[in-house]
C-alpha positions in Angstrom: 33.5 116.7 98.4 32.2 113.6 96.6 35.6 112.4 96.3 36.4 112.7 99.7 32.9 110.5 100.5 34.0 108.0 98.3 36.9 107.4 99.6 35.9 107.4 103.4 32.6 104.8 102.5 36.0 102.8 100.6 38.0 102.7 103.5 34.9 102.0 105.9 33.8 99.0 103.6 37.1 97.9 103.7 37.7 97.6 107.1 34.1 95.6 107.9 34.9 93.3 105.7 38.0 93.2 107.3 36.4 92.4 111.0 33.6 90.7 109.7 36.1 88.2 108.3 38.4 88.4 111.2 35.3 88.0 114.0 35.8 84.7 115.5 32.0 84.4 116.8 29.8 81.9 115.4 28.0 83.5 112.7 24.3 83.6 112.3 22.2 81.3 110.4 20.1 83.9 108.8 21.7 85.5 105.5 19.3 88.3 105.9 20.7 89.1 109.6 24.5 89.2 108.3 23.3 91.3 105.3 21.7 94.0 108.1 25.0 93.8 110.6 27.5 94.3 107.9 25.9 97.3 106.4 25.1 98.7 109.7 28.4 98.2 110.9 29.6 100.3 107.6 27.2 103.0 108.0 28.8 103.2 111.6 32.3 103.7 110.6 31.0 105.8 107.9 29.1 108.2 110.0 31.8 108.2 112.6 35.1 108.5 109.9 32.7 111.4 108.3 32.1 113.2 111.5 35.9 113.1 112.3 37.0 114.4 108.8 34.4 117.3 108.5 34.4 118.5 112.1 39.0 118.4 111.9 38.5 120.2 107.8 36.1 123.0 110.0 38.1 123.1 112.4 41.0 123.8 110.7 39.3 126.2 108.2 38.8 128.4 111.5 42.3 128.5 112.7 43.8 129.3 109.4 41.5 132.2 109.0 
């Protein structure tokens, strides 16, 4: 289970620093701001990658049982 967190926080690093360094908006003058939105933006994908893989590993779980 560990693994599997590790590897979704790895993908979900990956791809903000993917948009962050795709976003064509000018970015903001304060370090501390772009610290807060790019760890925010990973906890989002995160939370929302982790909520897809547990509820689709229950889910399945269910339907094989």
């Amino acid at each position: 289970m560990k693994k599997n967190l590790l590897k979704i926080f790895v993908l979900s690093s990956i791809l903000t620093t993917i948009g962050l360094v795709m976003d064509g908006d000018p970015k903001e003058p304060n370090m501390l701001m772009r610290f807060v939105e790019f760890f925010a933006m990973t906890g989002s994908i995160f939370v929302l990658f982790s909520l897809i893989y547990f509820v689709t590993i229950i889910i399945y779980r269910k339907i094989m049982n």
